[in-house]
C-alpha positions as CSV (number, residue, x, y, z in Angstrom):
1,X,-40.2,73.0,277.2
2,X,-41.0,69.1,277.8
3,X,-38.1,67.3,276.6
4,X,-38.7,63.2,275.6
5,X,-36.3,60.6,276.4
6,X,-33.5,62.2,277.3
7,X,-32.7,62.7,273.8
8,X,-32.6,66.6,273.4
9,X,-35.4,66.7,271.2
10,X,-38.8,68.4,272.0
11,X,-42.0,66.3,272.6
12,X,-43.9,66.3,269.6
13,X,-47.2,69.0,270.1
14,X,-50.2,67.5,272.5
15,X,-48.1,64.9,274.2
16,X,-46.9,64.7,277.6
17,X,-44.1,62.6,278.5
18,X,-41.6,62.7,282.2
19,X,-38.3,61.0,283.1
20,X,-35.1,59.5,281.1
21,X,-35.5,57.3,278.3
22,X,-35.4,53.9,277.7
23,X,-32.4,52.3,275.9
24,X,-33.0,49.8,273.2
25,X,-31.3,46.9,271.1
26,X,-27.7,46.3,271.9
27,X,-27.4,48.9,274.7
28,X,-28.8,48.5,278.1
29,X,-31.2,46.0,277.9
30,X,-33.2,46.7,281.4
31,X,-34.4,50.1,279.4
32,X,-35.1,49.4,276.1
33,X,-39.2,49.8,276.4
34,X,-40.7,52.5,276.1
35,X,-44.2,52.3,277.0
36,X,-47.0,55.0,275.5
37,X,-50.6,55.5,276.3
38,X,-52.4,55.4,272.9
39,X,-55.9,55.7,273.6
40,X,-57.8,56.1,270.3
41,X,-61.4,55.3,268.9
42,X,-63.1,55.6,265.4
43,X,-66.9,56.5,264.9
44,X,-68.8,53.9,265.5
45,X,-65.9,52.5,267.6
46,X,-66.7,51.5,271.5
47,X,-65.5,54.4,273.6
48,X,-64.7,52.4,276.6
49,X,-61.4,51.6,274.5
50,X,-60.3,55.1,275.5
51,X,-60.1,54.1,279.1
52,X,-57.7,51.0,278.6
53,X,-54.3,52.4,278.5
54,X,-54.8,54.0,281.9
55,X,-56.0,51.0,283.3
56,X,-53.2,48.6,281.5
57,X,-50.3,51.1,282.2
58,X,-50.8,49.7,286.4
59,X,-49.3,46.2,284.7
60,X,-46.9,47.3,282.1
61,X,-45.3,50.6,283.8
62,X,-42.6,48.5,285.7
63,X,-41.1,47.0,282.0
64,X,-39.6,51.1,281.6
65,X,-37.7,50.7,284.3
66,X,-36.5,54.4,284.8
67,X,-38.3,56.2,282.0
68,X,-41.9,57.5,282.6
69,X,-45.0,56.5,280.4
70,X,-46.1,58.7,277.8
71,X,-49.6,60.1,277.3
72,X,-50.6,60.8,273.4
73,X,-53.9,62.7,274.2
74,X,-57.2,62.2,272.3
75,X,-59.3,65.3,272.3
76,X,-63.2,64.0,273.5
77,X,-64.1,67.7,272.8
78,X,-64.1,67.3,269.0
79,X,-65.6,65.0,266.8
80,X,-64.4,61.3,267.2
81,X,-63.1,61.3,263.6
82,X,-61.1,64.5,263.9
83,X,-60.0,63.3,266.8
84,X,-58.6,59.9,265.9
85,X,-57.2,61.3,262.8
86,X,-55.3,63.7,265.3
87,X,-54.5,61.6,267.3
88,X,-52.6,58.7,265.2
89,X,-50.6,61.6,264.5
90,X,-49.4,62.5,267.5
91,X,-48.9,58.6,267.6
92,X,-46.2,58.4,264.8
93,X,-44.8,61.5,266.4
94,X,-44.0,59.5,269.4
95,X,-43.3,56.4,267.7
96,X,-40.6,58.3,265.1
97,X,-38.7,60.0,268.2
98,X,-38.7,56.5,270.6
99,X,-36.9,55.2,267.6
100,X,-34.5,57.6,266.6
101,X,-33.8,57.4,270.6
102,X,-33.0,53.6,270.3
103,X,-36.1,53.1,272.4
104,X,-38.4,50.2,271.9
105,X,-42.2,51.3,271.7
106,X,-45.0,49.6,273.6
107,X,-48.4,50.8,272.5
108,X,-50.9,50.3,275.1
109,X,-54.0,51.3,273.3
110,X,-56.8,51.9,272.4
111,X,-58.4,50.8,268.9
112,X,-56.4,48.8,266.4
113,X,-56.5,52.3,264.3
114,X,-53.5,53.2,266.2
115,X,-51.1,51.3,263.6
116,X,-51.7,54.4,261.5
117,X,-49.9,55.9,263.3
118,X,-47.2,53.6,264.9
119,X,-46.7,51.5,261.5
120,X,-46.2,54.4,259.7
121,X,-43.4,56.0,261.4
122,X,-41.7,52.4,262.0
123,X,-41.5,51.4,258.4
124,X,-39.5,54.3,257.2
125,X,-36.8,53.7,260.0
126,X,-36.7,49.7,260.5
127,X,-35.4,48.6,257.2
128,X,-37.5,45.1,255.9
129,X,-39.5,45.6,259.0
130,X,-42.6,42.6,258.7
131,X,-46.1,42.7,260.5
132,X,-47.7,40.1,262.6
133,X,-51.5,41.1,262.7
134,X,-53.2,39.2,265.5
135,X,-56.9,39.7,265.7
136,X,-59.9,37.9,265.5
137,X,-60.9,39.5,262.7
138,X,-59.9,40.5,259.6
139,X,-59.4,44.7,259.5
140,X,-58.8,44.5,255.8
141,X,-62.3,46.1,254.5
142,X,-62.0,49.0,252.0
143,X,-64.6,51.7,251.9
144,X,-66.4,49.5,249.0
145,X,-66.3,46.3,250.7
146,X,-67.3,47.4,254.3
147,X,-71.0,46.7,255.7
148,X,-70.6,48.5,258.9
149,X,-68.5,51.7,257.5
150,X,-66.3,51.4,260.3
151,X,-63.2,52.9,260.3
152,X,-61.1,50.4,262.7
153,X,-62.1,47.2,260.7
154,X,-60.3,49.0,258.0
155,X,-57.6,49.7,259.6
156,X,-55.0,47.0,257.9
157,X,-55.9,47.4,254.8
158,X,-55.3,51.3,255.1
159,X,-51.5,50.6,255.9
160,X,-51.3,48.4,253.2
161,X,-52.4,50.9,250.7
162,X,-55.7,49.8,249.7
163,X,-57.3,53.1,250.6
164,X,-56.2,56.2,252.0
165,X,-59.1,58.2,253.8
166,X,-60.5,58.6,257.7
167,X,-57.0,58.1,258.9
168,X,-53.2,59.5,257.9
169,X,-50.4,57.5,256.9
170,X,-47.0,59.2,256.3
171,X,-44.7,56.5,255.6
172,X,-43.3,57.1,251.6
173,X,-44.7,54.3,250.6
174,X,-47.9,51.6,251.9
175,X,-46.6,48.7,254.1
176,X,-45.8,46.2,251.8
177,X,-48.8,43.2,251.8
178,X,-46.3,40.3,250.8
179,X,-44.7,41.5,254.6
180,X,-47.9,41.4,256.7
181,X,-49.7,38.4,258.5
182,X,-52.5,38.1,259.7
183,X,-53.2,35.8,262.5
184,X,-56.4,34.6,263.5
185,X,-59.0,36.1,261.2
186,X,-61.5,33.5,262.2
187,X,-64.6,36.4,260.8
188,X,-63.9,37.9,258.0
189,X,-66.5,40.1,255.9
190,X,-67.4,39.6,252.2
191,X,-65.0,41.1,250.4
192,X,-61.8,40.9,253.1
193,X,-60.3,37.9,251.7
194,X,-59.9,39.1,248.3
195,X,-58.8,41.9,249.8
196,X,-55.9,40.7,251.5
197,X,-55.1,38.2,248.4
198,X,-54.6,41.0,246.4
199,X,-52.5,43.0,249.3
200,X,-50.2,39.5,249.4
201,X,-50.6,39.3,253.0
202,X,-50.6,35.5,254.2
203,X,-53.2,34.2,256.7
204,X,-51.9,32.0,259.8
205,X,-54.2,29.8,261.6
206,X,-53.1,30.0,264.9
207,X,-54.6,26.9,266.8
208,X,-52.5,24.8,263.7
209,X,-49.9,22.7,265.3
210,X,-47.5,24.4,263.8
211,X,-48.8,27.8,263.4
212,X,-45.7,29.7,262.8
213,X,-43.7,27.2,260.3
214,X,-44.7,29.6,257.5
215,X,-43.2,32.3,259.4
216,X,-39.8,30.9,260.3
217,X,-38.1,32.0,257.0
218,X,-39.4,35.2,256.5
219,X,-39.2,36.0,260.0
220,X,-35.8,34.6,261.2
221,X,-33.5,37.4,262.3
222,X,-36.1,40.2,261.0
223,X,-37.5,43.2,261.9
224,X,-40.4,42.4,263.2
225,X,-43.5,45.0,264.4
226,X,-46.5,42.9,266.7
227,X,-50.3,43.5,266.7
228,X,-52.5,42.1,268.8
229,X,-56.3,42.6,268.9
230,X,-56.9,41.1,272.1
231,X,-60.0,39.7,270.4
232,X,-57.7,37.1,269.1
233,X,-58.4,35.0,272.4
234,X,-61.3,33.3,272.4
235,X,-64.2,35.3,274.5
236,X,-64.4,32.2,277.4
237,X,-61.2,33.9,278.6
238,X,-60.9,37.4,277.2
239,X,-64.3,38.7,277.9
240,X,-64.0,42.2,277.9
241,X,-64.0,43.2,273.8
242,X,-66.0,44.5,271.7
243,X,-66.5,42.4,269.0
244,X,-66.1,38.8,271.0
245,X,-66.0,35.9,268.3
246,X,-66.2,32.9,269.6
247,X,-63.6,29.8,269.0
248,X,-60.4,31.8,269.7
249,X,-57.2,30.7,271.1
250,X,-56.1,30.6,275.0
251,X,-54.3,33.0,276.5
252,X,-51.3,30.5,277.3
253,X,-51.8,29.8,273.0
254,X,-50.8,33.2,273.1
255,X,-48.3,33.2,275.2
256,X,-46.7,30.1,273.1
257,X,-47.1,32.0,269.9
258,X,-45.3,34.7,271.0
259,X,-42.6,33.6,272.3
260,X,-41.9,31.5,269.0
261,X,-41.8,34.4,267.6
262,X,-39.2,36.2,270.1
263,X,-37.2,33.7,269.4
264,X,-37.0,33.7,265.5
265,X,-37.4,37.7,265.3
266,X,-35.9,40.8,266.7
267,X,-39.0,42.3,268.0
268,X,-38.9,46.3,267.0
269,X,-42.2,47.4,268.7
270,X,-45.6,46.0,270.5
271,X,-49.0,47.1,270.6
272,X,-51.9,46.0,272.4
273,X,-55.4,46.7,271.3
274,X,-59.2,45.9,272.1
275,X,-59.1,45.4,275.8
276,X,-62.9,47.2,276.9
277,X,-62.7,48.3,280.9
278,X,-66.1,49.0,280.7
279,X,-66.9,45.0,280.5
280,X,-63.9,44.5,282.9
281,X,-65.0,46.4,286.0
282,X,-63.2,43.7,288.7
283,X,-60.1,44.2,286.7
284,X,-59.6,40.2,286.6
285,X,-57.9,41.0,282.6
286,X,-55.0,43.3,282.8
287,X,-52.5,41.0,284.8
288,X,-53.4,38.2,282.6
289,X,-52.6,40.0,279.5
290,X,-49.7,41.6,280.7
291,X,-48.7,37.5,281.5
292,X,-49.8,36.3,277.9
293,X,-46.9,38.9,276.9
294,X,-44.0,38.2,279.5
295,X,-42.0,36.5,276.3
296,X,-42.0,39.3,274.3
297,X,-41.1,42.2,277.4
298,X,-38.8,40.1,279.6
């Protein structure tokens, strides 16, 4: 039987994992990521997204020092539905047992649908945990507010409890709105903003100045859980998304913002989402995203 981690427990069902564990916060800080494969699309999502983890892991693999990535499969053979349903399952599988293993996850995905499945199995273990949500759009449609009907730009407002269909969420209880951010947003749908006003989750403009002022109170010393849509930079840089919108911030912006954030927070876990190989094929993107995120995995 595959054992994760080190830590005596079996691998949750469908995922394949190798090696010793990563430590995490207050133990041995050279091993405290643990870095996951989370490939994952919606219907109507772009399928390239599949392909990223594989192609990001060739940056981020060093950061787990002695521990070996793990894979949380998505099944191509059934429908695309089933199978992200399925699959953000296996993702709070993976993300409960990192945890209770000390481990810090990095979620190299993959759709921002993962959060599911990672957000749902941090938020029942990371007392006052908060969000930062960085994507260029909003993710906070409901079924009734959608145009597109597409599942990942609901995504947000799913963990928040504004609707519970097309994907699970296990948690006891919806990720409280007054403890999300959302940063960036610059395209939102009819119907998103009074979506998130009524969720409580605060929107952060982050080519302000001082972007992150509203932040420093909630966030200082927290628990803190990071998003990012790589969609957030604007597409001049970032070129390889789906849904490119343009006037974004740089990738050294993003680089700035996050390490304000290190340094007010205790950063809990990190996932990266949006990155399309398919629009990428000279690989010129991964080293400069695993770069925009040195202050949050050094």
């Amino acid at each position: 039987m595959i054992r994760a981690g080190g830590t005596g427990r079996p691998a949750p069902a469908g995922l394949t994992v190798g090696g010793r564990g990563a430590k995490l916060c207050g133990m041995d800080e050279r091993n405290r990521w643990h870095v996951m494969g989370t490939g994952i699309v919606t219907p109507k999502g772009n399928a390239s997204t599949l392909d990223a983890p594989a192609v990001l892991l060739e940056q981020f693999a060093p950061i787990a020092r002695d521990s070996s990535p793990l894979t949380v499969p998505f099944d191509r053979s059934v429908a695309v539905g089933r199978a992200a349903y399925r699959s953000c399952d296996l993702i709070h599988d993976a993300v409960e047992q990192a945890l209770t293993a000390r481990k810090r996850p990095l979620l190299l995905g993959g759709e921002c649908s993962l959060i599911a499945g990672s957000l749902s199995a941090a938020v029942d273990r990371i007392p006052n945990l908060h969000l930062a949500f960085f994507d260029a759009h909003g993710d906070f449609n409901t079924p009734q507010t959608s145009p597109s009907q597409y599942l990942g730009g609901m995504c947000f407002a799913h963990v928040c409890g504004l609707f519970s269909t097309g994907l699970p969420w296990r948690a006891k209880s919806p990720f409280p709105g007054k403890r999300a951010f959302l940063i960036g947003g610059r395209q939102l749908d009819p119907g998103e903003d009074a979506n998130l006003q009524r969720a409580g989750v605060l929107r952060v403009d982050p080519l302000a100045e001082e972007a992150l002022e509203p932040l420093r109170k909630p966030f200082e010393r927290a628990p803190l859980w990071i998003h990012i849509d790589l969609d957030v930079v604007d597409p001049s840089e970032n070129f390889a998304v789906s849904h490119p919108v343009p006037g974004g911030i740089s990738f050294a912006r993003l680089t700035t913002l996050l390490g304000e954030l290190a340094a007010i927070a205790e950063i809990c876990g990190v996932e990266i989402c949006g990155y399309q190989p398919a629009s990428d094929p000279q690989r010129a993107l991964p080293s400069r995203i695993a770069a925009a995120l040195a202050p949050l995995l050094n």
